[in-house]
C-alpha positions in Angstrom: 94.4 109.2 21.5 95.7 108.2 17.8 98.2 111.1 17.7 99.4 110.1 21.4 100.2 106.2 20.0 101.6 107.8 17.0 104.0 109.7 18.6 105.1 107.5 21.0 106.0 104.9 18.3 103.4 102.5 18.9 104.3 98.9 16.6 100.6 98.1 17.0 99.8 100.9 14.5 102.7 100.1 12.0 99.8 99.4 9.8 98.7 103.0 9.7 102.0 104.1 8.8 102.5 104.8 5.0 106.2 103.3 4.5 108.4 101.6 2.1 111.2 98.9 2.1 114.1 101.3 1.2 112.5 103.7 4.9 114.4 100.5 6.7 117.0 100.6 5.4 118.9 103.7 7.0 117.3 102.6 10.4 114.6 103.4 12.9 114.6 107.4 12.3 113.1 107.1 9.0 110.1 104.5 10.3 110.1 107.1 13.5 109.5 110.7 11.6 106.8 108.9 9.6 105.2 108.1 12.7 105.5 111.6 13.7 104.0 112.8 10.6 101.0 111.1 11.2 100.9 112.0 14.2 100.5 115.4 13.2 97.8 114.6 10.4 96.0 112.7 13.1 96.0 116.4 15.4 94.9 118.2 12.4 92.0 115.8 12.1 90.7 116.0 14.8 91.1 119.4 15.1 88.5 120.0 11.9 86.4 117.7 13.4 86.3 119.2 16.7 85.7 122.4 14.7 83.3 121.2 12.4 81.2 119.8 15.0 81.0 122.8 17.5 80.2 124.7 14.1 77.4 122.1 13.0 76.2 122.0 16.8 75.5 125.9 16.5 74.0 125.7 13.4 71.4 123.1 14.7 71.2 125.5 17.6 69.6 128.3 15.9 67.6 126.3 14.0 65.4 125.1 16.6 65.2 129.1 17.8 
């Protein structure tokens, strides 16, 4: 859901986006392919911990075998 608000340029999560004063000062596309790149780390996330936890689920699996 992160990467979704991210992308979309959500001002709620302006917080979340690692900028600095002289990103303003050329506009909004700076601010805007920032959000975008967290966006991305925020799919890549998720993605290892998607993976991580199907892995972790198996592991416990064969455990109780």
């Amino acid at each position: 859901m992160l990467r979704i608000f991210f992308n979309v340029h959500s001002a709620v999560l302006i917080e979340g986006v690692p900028f600095m004063q002289k990103d303003f000062e050329d506009g909004p596309q700076n601010i805007y392919s920032l959000y975008e790149q967290v966006s991305y780390n925020c799919f890549i996330t998720a993605s290892l911990y998607l993976l991580l936890g199907v892995g972790l689920n198996k592991h416990k699996e064969n455990m109780v075998r």
